[in-house]
C-alpha positions in Angstrom: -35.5 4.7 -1.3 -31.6 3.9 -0.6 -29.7 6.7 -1.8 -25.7 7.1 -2.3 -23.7 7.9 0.5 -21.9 10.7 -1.7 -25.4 11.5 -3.2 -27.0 11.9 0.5 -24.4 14.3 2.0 -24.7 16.2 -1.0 -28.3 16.9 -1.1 -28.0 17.7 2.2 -25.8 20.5 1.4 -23.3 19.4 3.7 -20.8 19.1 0.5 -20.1 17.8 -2.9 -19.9 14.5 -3.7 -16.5 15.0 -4.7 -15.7 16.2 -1.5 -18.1 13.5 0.4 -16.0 10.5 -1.4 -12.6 12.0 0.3 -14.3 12.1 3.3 -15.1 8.3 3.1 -11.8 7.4 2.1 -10.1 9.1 4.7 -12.8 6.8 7.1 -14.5 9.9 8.8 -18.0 9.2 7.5 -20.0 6.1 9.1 -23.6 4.8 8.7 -24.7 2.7 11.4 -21.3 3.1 13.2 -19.7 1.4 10.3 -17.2 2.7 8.3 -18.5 2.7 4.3 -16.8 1.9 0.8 -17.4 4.5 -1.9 -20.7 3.9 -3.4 -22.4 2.3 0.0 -26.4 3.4 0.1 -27.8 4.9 2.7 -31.6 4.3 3.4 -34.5 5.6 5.1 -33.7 5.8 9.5 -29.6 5.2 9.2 -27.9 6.9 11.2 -24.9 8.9 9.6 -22.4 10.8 10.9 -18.8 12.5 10.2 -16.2 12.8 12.2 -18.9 11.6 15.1 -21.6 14.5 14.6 -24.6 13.0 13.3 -25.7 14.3 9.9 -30.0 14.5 9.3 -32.2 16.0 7.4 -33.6 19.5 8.7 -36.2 21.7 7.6 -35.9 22.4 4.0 -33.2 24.9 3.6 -33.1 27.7 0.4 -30.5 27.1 -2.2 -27.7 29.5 -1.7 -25.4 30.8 -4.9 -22.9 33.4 -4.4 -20.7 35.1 -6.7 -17.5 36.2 -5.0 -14.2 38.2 -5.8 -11.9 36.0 -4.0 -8.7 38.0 -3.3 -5.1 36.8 -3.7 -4.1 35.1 -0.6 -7.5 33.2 -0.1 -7.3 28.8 -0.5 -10.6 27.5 -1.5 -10.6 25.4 1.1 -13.4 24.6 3.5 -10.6 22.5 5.9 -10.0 25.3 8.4 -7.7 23.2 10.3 -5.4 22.8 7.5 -5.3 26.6 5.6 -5.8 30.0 8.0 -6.6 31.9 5.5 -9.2 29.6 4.0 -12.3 31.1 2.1 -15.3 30.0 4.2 -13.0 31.8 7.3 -13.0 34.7 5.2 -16.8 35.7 4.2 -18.2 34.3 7.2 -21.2 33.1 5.3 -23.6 32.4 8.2 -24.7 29.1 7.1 -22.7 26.5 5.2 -21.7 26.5 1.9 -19.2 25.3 0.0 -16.9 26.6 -3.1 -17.5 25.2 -6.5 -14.0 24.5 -7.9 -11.0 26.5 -6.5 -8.5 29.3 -7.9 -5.2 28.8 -6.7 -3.6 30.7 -3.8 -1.9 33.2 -5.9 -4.8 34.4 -8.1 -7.9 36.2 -8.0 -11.6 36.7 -9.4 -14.3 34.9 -9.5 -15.6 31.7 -7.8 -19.0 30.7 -6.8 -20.1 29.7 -3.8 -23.1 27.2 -2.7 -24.9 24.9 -0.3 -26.5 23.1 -3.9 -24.2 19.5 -4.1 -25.9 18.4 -7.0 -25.0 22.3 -9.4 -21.1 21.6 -7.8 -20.9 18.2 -9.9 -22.6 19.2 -13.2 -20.2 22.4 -13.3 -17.0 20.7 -12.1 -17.3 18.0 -15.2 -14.9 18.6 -18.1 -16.7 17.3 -20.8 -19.9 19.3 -19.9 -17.2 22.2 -21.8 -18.4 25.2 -18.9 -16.7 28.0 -19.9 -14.4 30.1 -17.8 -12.8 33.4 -18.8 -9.6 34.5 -17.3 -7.4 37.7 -17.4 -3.4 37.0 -17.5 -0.4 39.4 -17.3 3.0 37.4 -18.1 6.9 38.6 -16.9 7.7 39.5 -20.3 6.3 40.5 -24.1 4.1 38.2 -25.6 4.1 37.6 -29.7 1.5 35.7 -32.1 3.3 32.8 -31.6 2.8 32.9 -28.2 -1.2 32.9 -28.8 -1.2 30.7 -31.5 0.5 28.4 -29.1 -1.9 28.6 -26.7 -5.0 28.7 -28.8 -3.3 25.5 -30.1 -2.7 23.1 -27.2 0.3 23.2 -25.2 1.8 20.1 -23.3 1.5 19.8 -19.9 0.7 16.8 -17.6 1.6 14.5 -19.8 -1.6 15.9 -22.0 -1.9 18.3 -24.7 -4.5 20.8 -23.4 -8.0 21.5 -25.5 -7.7 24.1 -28.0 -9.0 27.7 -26.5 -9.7 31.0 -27.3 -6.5 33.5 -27.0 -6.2 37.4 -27.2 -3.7 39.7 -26.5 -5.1 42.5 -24.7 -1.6 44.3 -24.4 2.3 44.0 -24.4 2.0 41.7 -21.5 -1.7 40.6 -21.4 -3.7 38.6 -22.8 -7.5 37.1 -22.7 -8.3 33.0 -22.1 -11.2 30.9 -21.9 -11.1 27.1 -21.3 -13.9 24.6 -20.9 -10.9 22.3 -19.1 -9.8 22.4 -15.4 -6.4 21.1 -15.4 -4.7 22.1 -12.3 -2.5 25.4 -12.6 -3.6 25.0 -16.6 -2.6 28.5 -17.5 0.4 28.7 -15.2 1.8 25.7 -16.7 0.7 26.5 -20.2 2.3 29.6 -19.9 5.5 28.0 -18.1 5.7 25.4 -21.0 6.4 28.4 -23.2 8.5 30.0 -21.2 6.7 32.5 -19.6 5.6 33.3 -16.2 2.4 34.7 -15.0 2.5 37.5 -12.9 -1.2 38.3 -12.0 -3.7 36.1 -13.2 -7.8 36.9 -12.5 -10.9 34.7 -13.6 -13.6 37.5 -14.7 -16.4 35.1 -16.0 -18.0 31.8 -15.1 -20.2 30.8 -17.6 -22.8 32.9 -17.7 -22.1 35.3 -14.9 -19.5 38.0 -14.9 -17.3 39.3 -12.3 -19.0 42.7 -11.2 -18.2 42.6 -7.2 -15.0 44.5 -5.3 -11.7 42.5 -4.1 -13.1 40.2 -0.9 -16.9 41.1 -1.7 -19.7 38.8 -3.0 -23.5 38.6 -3.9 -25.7 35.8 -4.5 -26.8 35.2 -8.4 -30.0 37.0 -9.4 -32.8 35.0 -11.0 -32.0 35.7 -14.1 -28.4 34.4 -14.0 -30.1 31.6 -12.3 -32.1 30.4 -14.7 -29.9 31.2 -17.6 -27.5 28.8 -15.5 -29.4 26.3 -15.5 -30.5 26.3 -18.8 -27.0 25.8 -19.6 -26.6 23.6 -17.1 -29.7 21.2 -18.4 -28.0 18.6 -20.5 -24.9 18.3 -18.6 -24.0 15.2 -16.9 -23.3 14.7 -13.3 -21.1 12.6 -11.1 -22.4 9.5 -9.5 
């Protein structure tokens, strides 16, 4: 049966299909020697390789999920060419996996980890409305305005951002959770109003809370598992 190319590398837990299509653009993925378009099949006995190393099916590998802390400083990254301080570098996982989403260089918290393609996709899609809890402090006082603002929607890339939950926590904090992934969201939500963010930590994903140290992780226990993927059971994936 004649799979996606995108769909393949995934299952293989060699990376999301997100990631897999960049690789194809960029021309380093080839089956039979030949360079594919995005949304080529691959089929039973091709031969498929990146960047020249031939990519197969092995013995049936287990599903790995972590939960890690990832530390200011980190890029979610797996390009280790292109960022030093690049997370897969830094927990020395000793198989490959691959981060689900990213947190920007400057913040910290929690990002899973995985070697499942097929979870990355369903958890990544906006309108599958994933929750994600973060923990901001901002350079100067914050007012009801300010959360009403950004409960509300504020404008940035040329979008108005979905309505959220907002609480203040303190004179300078407050508490967030979107089911949206703009890129820097919060940063430029807060910038948008004139505020900058000072420290800024994701504590929940979902489901699963934030419970390890700075630079430490641990895989998902079955419960959180399953309760994951009962959430996870109507939403849609990326083909």
């Amino acid at each position: 049966m004649a799979i996606r190319i995108n769909k393949y590398l995934s299952e293989l837990g060699y990376c999301s299909r997100r990631v897999a299509d960049r690789l194809i653009k960029k021309g380093k993925v080839t089956i039979n020697g030949k360079i594919p378009e995005i949304g080529s099949k691959v089929e039973e006995g091709d031969l498929v390789e990146i960047e020249g190393q031939r990519i197969e099916k092995s013995k049936k590998q287990r599903n790995i999920y972590l939960a890690f802390n990832k530390p200011v400083g980190i890029v979610c990254t797996t390009d280790r060419r292109v960022e030093p301080n690049n997370i897969v570098d830094y927990i020395k996982y000793p198989t490959r996996i691959f981060p689900i989403g990213r947190l920007d260089k400057p913040s910290e918290g929690l990002i899973f980890l995985t070697n499942d393609g097929d979870i990355v996709n369903k958890i990544l899609r906006a309108r599958n409305n994933h929750e994600k809890e973060y923990v901001v402090s901002v350079n100067r006082p914050i007012d009801n305005n300010f959360i009403q603002s950004m409960s509300n929607g504020v404008k940035v890339l040329d979008t108005i951002t979905k309505k959220c939950f907002v609480k203040q926590l303190g004179q300078k904090k407050f508490k967030i959770i979107l089911t949206q992934g703009l890129n820097r969201q919060i940063r430029r939500m807060c910038e948008s109003l004139g505020y900058r963010v000072k420290s800024l930590k994701r504590v929940r994903i979902m489901n699963i809370k934030l419970d390890v140290p700075v630079g430490k992780y641990r895989e998902f226990t079955k419960q959180e598992l399953l309760e994951l993927n009962g959430l996870l059971e109507n939403s849609s994936k990326t083909f």
